[in-house]
C-alpha positions in Angstrom: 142.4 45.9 193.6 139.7 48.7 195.0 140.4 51.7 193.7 140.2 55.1 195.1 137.7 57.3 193.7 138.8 61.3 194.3 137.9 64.9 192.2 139.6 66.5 189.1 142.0 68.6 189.8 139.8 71.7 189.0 137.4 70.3 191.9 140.9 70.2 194.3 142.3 73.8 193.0 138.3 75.3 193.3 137.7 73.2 197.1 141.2 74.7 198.1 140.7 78.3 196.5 137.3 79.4 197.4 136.3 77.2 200.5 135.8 79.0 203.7 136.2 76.5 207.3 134.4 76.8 210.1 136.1 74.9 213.1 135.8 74.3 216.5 138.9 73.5 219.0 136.9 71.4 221.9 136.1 73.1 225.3 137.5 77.2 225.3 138.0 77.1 221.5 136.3 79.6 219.1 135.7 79.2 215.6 137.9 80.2 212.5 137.9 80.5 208.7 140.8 80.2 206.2 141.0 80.4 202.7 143.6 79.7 199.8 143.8 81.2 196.4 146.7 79.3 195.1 148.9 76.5 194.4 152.0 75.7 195.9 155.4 77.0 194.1 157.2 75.0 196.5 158.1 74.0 199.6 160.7 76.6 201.7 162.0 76.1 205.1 161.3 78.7 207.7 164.1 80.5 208.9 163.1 79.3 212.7 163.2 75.7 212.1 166.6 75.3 213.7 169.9 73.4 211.9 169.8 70.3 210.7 171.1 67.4 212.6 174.5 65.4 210.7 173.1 62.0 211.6 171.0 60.9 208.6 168.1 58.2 208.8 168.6 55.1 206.9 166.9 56.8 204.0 169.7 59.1 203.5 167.5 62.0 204.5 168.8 64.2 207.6 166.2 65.3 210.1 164.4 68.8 208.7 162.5 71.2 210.5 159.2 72.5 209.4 158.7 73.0 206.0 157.0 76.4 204.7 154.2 75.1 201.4 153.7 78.1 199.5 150.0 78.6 198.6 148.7 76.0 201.4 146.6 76.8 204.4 147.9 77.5 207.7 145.5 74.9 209.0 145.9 71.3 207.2 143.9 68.5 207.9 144.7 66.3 204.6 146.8 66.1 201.6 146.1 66.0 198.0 142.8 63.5 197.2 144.7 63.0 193.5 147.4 60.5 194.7 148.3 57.3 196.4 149.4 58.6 200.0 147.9 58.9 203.1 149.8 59.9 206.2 149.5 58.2 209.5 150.0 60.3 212.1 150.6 59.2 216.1 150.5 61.1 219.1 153.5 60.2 220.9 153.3 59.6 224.8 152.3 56.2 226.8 154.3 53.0 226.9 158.0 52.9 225.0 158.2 49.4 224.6 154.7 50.1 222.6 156.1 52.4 221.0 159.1 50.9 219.7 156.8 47.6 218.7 154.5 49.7 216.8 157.7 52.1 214.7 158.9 48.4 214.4 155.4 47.0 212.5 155.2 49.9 210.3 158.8 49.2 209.0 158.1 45.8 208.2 155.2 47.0 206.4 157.4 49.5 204.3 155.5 52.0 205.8 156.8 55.6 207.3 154.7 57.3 209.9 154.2 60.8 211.5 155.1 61.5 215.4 153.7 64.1 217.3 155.4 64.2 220.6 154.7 65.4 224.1 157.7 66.7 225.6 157.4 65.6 228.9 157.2 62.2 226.9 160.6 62.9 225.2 162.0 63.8 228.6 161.2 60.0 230.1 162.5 58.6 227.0 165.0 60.9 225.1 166.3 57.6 223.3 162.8 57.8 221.3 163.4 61.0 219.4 166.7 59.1 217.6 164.4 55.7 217.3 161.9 57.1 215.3 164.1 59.0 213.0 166.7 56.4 212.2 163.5 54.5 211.2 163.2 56.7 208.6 160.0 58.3 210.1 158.9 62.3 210.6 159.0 63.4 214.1 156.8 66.6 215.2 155.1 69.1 218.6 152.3 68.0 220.6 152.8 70.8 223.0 155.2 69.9 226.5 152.6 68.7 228.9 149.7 68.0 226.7 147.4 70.8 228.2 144.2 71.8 226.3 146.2 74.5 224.5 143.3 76.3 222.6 141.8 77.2 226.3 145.3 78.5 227.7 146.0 82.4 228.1 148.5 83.2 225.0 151.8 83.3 226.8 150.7 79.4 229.0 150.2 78.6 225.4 153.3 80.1 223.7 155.0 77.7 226.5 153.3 75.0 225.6 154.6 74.9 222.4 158.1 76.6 222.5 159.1 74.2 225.5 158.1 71.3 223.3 160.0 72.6 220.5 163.6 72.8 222.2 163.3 69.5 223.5 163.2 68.4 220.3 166.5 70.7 219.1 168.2 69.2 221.8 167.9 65.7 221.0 167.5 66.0 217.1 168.8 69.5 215.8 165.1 70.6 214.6 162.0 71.7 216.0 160.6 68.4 214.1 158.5 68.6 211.2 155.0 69.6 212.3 152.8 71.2 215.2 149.8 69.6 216.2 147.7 71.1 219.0 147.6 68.8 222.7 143.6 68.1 223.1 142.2 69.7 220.1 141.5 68.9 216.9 142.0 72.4 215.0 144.1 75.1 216.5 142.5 78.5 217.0 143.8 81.6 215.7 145.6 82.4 218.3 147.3 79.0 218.5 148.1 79.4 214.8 149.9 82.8 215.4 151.7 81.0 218.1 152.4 78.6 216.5 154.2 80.4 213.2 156.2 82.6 215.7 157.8 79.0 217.3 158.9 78.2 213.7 155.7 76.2 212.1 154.3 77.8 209.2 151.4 74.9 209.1 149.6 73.2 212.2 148.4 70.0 211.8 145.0 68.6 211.9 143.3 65.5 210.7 140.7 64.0 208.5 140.0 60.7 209.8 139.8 60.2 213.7 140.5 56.7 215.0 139.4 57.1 218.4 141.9 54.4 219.4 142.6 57.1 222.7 139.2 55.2 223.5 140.8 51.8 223.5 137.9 50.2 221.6 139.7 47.2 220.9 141.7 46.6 217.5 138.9 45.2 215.5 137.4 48.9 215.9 140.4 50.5 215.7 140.8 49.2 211.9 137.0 50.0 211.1 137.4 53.3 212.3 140.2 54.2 209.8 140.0 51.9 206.7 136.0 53.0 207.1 137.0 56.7 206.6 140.5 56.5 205.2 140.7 57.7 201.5 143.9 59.1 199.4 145.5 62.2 201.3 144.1 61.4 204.1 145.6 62.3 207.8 145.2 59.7 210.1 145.2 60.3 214.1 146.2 57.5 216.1 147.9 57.1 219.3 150.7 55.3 221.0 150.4 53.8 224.5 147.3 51.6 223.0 148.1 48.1 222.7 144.6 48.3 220.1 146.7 50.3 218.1 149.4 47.7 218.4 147.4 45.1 217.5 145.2 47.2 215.2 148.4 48.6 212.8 148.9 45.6 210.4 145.1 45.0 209.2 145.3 49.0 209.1 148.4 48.9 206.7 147.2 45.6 204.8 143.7 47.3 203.8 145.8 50.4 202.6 147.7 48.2 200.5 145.2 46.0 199.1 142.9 50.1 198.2 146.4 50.8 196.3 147.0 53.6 199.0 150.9 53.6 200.8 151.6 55.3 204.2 153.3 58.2 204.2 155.4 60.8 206.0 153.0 64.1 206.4 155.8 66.4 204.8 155.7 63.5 202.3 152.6 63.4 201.8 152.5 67.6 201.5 155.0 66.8 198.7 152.6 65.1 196.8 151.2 67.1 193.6 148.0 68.5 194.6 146.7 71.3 197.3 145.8 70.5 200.7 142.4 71.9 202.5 141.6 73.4 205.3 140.9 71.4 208.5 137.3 70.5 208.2 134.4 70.8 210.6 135.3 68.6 214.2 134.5 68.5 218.1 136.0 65.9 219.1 138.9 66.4 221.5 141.4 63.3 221.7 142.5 62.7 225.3 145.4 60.3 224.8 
């Protein structure tokens, strides 16, 4: 079996605790920096994250809002680089029957994803938001009509994100686990602030892109990640790609066969370690 090369824990605490990030957020976006001078106590829930729904997923866990990490970033783009996780993280619009095929493949591989829905998406197919939580995965905000939301005026952008979230107390009891921002890598600052008033202490970013939105077949689809993909990684893919589809099981065997299990991203934030800030990225995803 490979195995997965990643720094002491000094190099995590001193990468976590004295880095400064530059990003950009794709067209209208300005730059940012964030810093973190200590680890995690513990995870909290905000008080904004909205009850708890009674219907549990087949892993005995009951649907949870966003959880608060204590010493982590506002901005995350990947877990700790000390253990055996990575999350894989899907943007969720496009194709049901896709959709269902793909939650589908990553069960039979043992695996549990991320979800990052578009609530216009969650309005065509309601029935999803239960699907992908009784499959024991982690269901999150993409914004409601996936605008580019770092370019919006604040209050456009405070919709984006609010409308998004009480679709998803409707039809699961939380405002789901994570925000990501619609057509953007890293959220701005402003998007951030907006962000932790709707109830998410952390938005979510990633560390390896798959560029699957791109439909560059499946054969690229698994370069792109297992060619980038290392322990605590955050993974963006997409539904709607029949790539992706075909892509996922090579994906999930070459995690395997590197020693490396997918994860849940609040799973995966669980793990002992500290998570960075987002890294350096232009690229806007489109699907």
């Amino acid at each position: 079996m490979l195995q997965v090369s990643s720094p002491s824990r000094r190099d995590v605490l001193r990468s976590a605790s004295g880095a400064v990030a530059a990003t950009t957020c794709g067209v209208g976006c300005g730059h940012h920096t964030d810093s973190s001078s200590s680890r995690p106590a513990g995870p909290t829930e905000p008080p904004s994250s909205g009850a708890a729904s009674d219907r549990a997923t087949p892993a005995g866990r009951a649907p949870r809002g966003p959880v608060r990490f204590p010493g982590l970033p506002p901005r995350i783009a990947h877990g700790p680089r000390d253990g055996s996780a990575v999350a894989l993280t899907f943007h969720g619009q496009g194709d049901a029957e896709l959709a269902r095929s793909l939650l589908s493949e990553a069960e039979r591989a043992g695996a549990r994803v991320t979800v990052l829905a578009v609530g216009t998406w969650l309005d065509e197919h309601p029935e999803l938001a239960r699907r992908v939580l009784d499959g024991g995965h982690e269901l999150g905000n993409h914004t409601m009509r996936h605008r580019a939301v770092c370019a919006l005026p604040a209050d456009e952008a405070y919709a984006e994100i609010t409308e998004c979230a009480d679709r998803l107390r409707r039809l699961t009891g939380t405002i789901g686990g994570w925000f990501r921002p619609s057509q953007a890598r890293t959220a701005t600052d402003l998007v951030t602030r907006l962000a932790a008033r709707a109830g998410y202490p952390h938005v979510l970013s990633y560390d390896v892109d798959s560029l699957d939105f791109q439909d560059p077949g499946p054969d690229a689809v698994r370069d792109a990640v297992l060619g980038q993909v290392r322990a605590g990684s955050v993974v963006s893919l997409h539904f709607g790609h029949s790539g992706t589809l075909t892509a996922l099981p090579a994906v999930l065997d070459g995690l395997r066969r590197r020693g490396l299990r997918a994860v849940t991203t609040t799973e995966l934030m669980h793990s002992d370690g500290v998570a960075a800030t987002a890294g350096p990225g232009r690229r806007t995803e489109t699907g």
